[in-house]
C-alpha positions as CSV (number, residue, x, y, z in Angstrom):
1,X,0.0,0.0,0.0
2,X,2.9,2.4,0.8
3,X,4.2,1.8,-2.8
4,X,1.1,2.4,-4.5
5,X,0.7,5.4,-2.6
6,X,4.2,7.0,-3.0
7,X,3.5,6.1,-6.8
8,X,0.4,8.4,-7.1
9,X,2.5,11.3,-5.1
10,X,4.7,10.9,-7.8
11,X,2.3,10.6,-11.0
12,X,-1.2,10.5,-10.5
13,X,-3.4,8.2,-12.5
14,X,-5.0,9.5,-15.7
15,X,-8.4,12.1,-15.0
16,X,-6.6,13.0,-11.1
17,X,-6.2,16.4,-11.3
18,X,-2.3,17.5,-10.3
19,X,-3.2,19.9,-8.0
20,X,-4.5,17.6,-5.9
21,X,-0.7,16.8,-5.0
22,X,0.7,18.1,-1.9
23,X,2.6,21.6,-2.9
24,X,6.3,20.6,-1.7
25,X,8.7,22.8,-3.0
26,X,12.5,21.4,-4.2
27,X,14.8,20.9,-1.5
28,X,18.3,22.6,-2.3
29,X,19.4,22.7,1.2
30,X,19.8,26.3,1.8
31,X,21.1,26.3,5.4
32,X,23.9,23.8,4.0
33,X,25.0,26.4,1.2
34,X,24.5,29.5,3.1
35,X,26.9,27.7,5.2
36,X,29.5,26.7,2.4
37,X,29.3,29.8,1.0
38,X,30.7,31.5,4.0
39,X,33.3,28.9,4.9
40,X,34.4,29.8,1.3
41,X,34.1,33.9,1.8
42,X,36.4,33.4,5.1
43,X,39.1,31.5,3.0
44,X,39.0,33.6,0.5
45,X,39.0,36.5,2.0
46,X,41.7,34.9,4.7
47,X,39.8,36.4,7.7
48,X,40.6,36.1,11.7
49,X,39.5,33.8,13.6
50,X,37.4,35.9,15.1
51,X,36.3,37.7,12.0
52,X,35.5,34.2,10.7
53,X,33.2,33.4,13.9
54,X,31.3,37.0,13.3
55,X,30.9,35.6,9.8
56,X,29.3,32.6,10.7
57,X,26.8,34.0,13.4
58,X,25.6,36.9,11.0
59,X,24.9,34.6,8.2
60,X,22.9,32.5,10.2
61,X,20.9,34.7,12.3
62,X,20.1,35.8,8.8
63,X,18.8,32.7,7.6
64,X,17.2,31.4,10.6
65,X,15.4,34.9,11.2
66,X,14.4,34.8,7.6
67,X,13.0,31.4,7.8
68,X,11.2,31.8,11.5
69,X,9.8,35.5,10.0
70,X,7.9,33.5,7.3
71,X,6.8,30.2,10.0
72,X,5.6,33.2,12.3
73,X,3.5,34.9,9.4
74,X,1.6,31.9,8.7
75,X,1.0,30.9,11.9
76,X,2.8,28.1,12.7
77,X,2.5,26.3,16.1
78,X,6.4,26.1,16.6
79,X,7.1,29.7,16.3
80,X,10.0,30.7,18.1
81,X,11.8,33.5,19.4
82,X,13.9,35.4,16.9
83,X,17.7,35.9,17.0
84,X,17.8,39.5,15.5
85,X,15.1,40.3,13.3
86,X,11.4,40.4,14.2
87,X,8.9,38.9,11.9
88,X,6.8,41.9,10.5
89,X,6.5,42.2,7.0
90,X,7.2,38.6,6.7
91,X,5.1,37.0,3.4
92,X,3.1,34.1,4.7
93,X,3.4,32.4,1.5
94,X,6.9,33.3,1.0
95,X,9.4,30.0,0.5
96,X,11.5,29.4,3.4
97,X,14.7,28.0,1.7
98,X,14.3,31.1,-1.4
99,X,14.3,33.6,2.3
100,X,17.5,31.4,3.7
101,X,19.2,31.9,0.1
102,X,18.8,35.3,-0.2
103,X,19.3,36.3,3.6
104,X,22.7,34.6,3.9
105,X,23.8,36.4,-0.1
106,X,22.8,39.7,1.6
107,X,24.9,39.1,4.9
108,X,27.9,37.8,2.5
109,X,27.7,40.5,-0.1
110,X,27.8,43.0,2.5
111,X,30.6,41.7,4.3
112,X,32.9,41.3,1.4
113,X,31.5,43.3,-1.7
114,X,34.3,41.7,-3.3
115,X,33.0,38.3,-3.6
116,X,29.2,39.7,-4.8
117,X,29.7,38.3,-8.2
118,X,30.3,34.5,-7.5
119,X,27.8,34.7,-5.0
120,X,25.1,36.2,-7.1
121,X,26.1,34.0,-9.9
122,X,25.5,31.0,-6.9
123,X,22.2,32.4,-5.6
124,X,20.6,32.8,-9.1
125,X,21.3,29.1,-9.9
126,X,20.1,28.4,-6.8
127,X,16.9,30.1,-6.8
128,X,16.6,29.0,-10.1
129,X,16.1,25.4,-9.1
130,X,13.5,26.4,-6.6
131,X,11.5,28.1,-9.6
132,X,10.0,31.4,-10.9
133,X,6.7,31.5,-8.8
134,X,5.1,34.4,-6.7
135,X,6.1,32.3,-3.6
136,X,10.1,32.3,-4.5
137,X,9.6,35.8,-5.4
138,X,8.5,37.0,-1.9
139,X,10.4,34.3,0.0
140,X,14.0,36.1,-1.7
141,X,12.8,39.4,-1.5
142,X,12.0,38.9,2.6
143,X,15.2,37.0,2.5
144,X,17.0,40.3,1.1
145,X,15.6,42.5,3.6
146,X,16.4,40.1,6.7
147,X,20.2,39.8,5.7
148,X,20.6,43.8,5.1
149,X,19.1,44.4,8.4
150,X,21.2,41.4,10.5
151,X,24.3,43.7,9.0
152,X,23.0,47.1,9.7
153,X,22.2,45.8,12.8
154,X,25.4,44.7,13.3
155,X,27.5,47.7,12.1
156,X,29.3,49.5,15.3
157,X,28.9,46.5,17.2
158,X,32.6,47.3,18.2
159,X,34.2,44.2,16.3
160,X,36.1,47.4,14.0
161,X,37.8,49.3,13.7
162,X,41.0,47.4,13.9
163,X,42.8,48.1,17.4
164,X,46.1,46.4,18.5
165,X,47.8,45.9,22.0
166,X,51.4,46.6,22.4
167,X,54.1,44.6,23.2
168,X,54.9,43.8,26.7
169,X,57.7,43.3,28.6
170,X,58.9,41.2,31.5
171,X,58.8,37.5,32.8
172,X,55.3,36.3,32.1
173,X,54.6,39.0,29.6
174,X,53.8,38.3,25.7
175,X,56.2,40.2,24.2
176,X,55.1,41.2,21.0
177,X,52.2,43.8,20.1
178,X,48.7,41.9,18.8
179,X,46.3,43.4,16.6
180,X,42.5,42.3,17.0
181,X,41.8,43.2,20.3
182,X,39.0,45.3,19.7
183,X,36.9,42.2,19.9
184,X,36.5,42.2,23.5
185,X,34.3,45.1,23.3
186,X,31.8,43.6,20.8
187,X,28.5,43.7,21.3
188,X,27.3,40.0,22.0
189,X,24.6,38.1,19.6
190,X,23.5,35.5,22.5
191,X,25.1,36.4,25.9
192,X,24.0,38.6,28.3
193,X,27.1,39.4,29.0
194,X,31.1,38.4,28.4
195,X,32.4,39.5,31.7
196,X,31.6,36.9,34.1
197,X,33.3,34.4,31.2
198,X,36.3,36.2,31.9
199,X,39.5,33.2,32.8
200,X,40.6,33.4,36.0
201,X,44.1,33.4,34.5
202,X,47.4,31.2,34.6
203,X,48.9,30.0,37.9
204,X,51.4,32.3,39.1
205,X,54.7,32.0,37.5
206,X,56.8,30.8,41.0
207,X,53.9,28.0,41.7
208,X,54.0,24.3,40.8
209,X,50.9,23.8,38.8
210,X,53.0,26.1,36.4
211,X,55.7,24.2,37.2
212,X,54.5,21.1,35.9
213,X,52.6,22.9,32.7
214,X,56.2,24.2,32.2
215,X,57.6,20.3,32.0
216,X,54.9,19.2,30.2
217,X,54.9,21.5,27.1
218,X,58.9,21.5,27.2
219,X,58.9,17.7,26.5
220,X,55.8,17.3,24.5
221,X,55.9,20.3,22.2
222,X,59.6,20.5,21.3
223,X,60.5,20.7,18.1
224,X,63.7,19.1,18.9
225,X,62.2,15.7,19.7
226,X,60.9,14.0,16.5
227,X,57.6,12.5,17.0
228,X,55.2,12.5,13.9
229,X,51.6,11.8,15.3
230,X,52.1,14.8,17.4
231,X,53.0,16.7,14.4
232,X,50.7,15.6,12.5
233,X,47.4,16.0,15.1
234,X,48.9,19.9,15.4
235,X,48.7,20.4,12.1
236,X,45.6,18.6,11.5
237,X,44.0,21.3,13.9
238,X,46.4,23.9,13.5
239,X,43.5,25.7,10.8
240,X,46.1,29.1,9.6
241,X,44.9,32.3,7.9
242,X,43.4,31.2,4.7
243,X,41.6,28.1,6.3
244,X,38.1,28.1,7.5
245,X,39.7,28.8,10.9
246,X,38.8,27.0,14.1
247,X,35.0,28.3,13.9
248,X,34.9,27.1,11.3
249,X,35.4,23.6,11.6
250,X,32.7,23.3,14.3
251,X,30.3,24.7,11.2
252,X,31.5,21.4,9.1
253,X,30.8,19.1,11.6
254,X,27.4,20.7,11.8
255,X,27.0,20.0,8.1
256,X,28.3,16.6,8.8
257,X,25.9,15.4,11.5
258,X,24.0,12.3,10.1
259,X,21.0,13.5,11.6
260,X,18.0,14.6,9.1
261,X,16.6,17.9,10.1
262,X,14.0,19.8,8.3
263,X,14.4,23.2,7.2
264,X,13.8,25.5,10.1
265,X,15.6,23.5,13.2
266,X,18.5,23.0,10.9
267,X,18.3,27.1,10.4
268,X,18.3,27.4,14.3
269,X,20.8,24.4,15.0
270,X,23.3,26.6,12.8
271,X,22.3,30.1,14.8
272,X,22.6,28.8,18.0
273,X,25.9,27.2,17.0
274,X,26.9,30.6,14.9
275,X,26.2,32.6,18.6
276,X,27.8,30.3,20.8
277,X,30.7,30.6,18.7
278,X,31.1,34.3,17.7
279,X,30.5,35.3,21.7
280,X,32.9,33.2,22.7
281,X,35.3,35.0,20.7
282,X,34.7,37.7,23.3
283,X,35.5,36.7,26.8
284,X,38.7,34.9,24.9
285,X,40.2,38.0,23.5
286,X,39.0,40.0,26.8
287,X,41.2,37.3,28.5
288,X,44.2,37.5,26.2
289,X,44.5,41.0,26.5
290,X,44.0,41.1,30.6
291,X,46.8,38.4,30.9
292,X,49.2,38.6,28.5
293,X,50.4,35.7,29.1
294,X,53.4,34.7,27.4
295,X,53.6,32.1,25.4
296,X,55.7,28.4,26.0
297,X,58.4,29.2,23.6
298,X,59.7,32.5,25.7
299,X,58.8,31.4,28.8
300,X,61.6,27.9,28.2
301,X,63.7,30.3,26.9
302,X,63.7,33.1,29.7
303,X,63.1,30.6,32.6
304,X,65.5,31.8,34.8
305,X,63.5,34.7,34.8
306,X,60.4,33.6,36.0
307,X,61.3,33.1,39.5
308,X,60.5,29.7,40.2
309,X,62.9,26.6,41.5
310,X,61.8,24.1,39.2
311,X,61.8,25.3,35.4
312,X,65.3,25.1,33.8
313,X,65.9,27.5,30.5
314,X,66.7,25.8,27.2
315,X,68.0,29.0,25.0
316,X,67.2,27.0,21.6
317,X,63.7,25.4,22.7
318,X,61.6,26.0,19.4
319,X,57.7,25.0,19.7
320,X,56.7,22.0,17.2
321,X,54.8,24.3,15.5
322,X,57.4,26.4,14.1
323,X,56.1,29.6,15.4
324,X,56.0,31.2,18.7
325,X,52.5,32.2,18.7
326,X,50.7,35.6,17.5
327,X,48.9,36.2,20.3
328,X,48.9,35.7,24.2
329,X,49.1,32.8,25.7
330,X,45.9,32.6,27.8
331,X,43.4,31.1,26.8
332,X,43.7,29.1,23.8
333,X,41.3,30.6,21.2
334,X,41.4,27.1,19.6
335,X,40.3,25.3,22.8
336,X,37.5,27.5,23.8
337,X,36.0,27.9,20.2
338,X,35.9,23.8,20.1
339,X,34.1,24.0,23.4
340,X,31.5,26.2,22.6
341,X,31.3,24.2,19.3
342,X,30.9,21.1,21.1
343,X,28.5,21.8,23.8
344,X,26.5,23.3,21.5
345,X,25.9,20.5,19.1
346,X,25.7,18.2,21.9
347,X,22.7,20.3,23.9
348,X,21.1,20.9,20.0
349,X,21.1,17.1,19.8
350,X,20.5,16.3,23.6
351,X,23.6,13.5,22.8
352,X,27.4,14.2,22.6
353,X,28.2,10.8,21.4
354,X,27.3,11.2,17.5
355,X,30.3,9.7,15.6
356,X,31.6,11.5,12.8
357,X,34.2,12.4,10.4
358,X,36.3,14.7,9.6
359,X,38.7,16.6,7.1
360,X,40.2,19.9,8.1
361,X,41.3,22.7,6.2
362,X,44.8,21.9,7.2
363,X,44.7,17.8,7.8
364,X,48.4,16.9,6.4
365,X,48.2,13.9,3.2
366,X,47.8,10.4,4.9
367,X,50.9,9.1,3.5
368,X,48.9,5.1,3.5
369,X,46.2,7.1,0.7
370,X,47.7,10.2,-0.7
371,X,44.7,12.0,0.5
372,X,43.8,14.8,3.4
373,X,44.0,12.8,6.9
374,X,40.4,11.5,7.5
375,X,39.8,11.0,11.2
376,X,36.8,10.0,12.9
377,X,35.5,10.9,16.3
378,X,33.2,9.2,18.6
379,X,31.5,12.4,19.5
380,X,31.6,16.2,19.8
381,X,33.5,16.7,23.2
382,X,36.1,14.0,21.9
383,X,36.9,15.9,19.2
384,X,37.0,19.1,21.2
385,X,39.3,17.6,23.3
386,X,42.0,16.6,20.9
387,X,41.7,20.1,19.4
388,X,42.6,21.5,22.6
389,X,45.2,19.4,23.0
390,X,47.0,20.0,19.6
391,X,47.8,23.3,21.0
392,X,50.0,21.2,23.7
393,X,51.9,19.4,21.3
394,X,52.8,21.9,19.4
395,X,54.0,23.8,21.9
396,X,51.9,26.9,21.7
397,X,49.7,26.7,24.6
398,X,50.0,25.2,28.2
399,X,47.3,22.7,29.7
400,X,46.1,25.4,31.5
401,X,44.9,27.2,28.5
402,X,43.4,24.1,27.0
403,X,41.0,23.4,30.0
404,X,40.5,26.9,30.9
405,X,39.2,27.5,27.0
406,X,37.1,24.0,26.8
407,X,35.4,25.7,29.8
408,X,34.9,29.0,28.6
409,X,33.4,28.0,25.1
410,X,31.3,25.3,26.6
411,X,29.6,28.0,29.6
412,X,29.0,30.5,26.5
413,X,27.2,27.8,24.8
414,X,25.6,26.4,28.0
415,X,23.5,30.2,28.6
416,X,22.5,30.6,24.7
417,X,21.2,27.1,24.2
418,X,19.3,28.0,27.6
419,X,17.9,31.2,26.6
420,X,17.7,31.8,22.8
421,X,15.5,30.5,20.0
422,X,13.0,28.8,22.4
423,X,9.4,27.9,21.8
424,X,7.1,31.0,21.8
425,X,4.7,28.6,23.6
426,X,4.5,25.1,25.4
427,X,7.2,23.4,27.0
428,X,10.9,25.2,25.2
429,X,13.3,22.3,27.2
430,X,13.7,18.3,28.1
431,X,16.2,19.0,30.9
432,X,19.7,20.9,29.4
433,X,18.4,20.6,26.0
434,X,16.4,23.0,23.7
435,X,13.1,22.5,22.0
């Protein structure tokens, strides 16, 4: 019976009139190209970090407000709160995924004018596939209008213009000046508020918890002691200008989840994940440029200054990553970007186990296939943790920074999945997770 019936979905008998058929438009999978789109923009356009994270958020309050303006004008039971933009003029017949298109090409073309032309070449296809009717019409056009008022909403939000911290000097002190600090005073998309996400900062220099973080990252992130999986997992992770940076990885293994959503919780999984990852870029720089910690390659080399009885200098320590580091030490931007990532694909999904795979932007060749290392993860805070810990290894961070980060991302994430994008009515949670 179930095959007969998906047959006359499909072509109905001779005399059945078609519009008798339900009126399902093509899926293209906006949030998924909205989503690849931007990972390509932030390449291209060989953004920050935290740049890239802005990026990400922006795009996808775009698309998600777009697609909940529409599901709120026609009345739709699971309404929910918006992100940025409030549903009015929303066309209750507009199409969702023609809104998502067009919301995340207005985000993107106002970013970086410079890459309009691909991506209007892009959305035209794209709509194109959707069709010509008055329902893609005023889906794109409400689409247009939601992603020019996410950036105007977002202009002056204090992420520019650029400001840099200068160098420092003394034991404990990064010693170089660092340009992108003006992120700690951007106004947040999710959080109420950055300060109380603020690290603690590093154990003092003369203590033994630094101590032993000292020994640790001496031995394991030397570049003088050959050891190729720990190269290789720091490069795997290591995600330079030019890559989708480390946001950005947390957005592919979104797109990777083999879990089926429909159109608007996929738009909200990615907008909760875009927030939890663009705030978190706040309390990290905030703590960078409190600390100024300095980083494992000058504190080896100038441990005699650092006043404590059991760290030995090595004048010709190198880090295994073949750079000192460009910012402060504390935190580790990489660690607490994967644990807001994490946490918030794990309360999204209620599960943190969800195995998946994954190729990087800077995964070195397997030398067994020829190809980008493929590794596969059991679940999200797996993976978050050997992120974290490729900043060990390669000598740019100390443990400290690793846990103090996972913690950081993962609180961020913790009060946006809480408070944002809930149910305008009935229950909005099943314990930690979001409805």
């Amino acid at each position: 019976m179930n095959r007969v019936l998906a047959l006359l979905l499909i072509v109905p008998p001779t005399g059945l009139p078609a519009n008798v058929l339900p009126d399902v438009p093509p899926d293209v999978d906006a949030v998924r190209i909205g989503n690849e789109q931007a990972l390509a923009v932030v390449r291209a356009e060989r953004a920050s970090d935290s740049d890239a994270a802005r990026t990400y958020a922006m795009v996808n309050i775009g698309m998600y407000d777009a697609v909940n303006g529409i599901a709120s004008a026609r009345g739709d039971h699971r309404v929910r709160t918006p992100a940025l933009r409030d549903p009015r003029g929303a066309p209750a017949r507009g199409d969702q995924q023609a809104a998502a298109l067009a919301a995340a090409h207005a985000v993107l073309t106002r970013l970086y004018p410079g890459q309009a032309g691909p991506l209007t070449e892009r959305l035209t296809a794209d709509l194109a596939r959707l069709g010509t009717g008055p329902r893609v019409a005023a889906g794109r056009a409400w689409g247009e209008t939601v992603g020019g008022d996410v950036h105007t909403d977002r202009q002056g939000d204090g992420s520019s213009p650029v400001e840099t911290q200068p160098a420092g000097t003394g034991p404990g002190v990064f010693g170089q000046a660092w340009s992108g600090v003006q992120y700690r005073n951007m106004r947040p998309f999710g959080i109420a508020d950055a300060g109380p996400y603020l690290g603690d900062g590093p154990p003092p220099l003369a203590s033994l918890a630094y101590a032993a973080a000292f020994a640790e990252v001496r031995l394991l992130g030397d570049t003088g002691i050959p050891d190729a999986d720990k190269s290789a997992v720091y490069q795997y992770w290591s995600l330079p200008v030019g890559t989708a940076q480390p946001p950005g990885e947390w957005i592919k293994i979104a797109l990777g989840v083999p879990r089926p959503l429909a159109l608007p919780d996929k738009a909200r999984l990615f907008a909760l994940l875009g927030m939890a990852l663009a705030d978190t870029s706040i309390p990290t720089v905030m703590t960078k440029y409190t600390h100024r910690h300095w980083r494992p390659q000058a504190a080896v080399q100038q441990a005699d200054t650092d006043g404590n009885p059991y760290t030995e200098p090595m004048a010709g320590w190198r880090a295994r990553a073949g750079s000192a580091g460009s910012s402060p030490e504390y935190v580790s931007g990489h660690s607490s970007f994967s644990g807001a990532g994490a946490a918030a694909l794990a309360g999204f999904f209620c599960a943190d186990r969800i195995p998946f795979t994954l190729v990087t932007d800077s995964a070195p060749v397997d030398p067994a296939t020829g190809q980008p290392w493929r590794r596969s993860f059991p679940g999200f805070s797996a993976a978050a943790a050997d992120a974290g810990r490729s900043r060990v290894a390669g000598g740019l961070h100390f443990s400290f920074s690793n846990f103090d980060g996972l913690a950081m991302g993962a609180d961020v994430a913790a009060e946006i999945l809480a408070r944002r994008l809930l149910l305008t009515s009935g229950p909005t949670h099943t314990g930690a997770c979001p409805r």
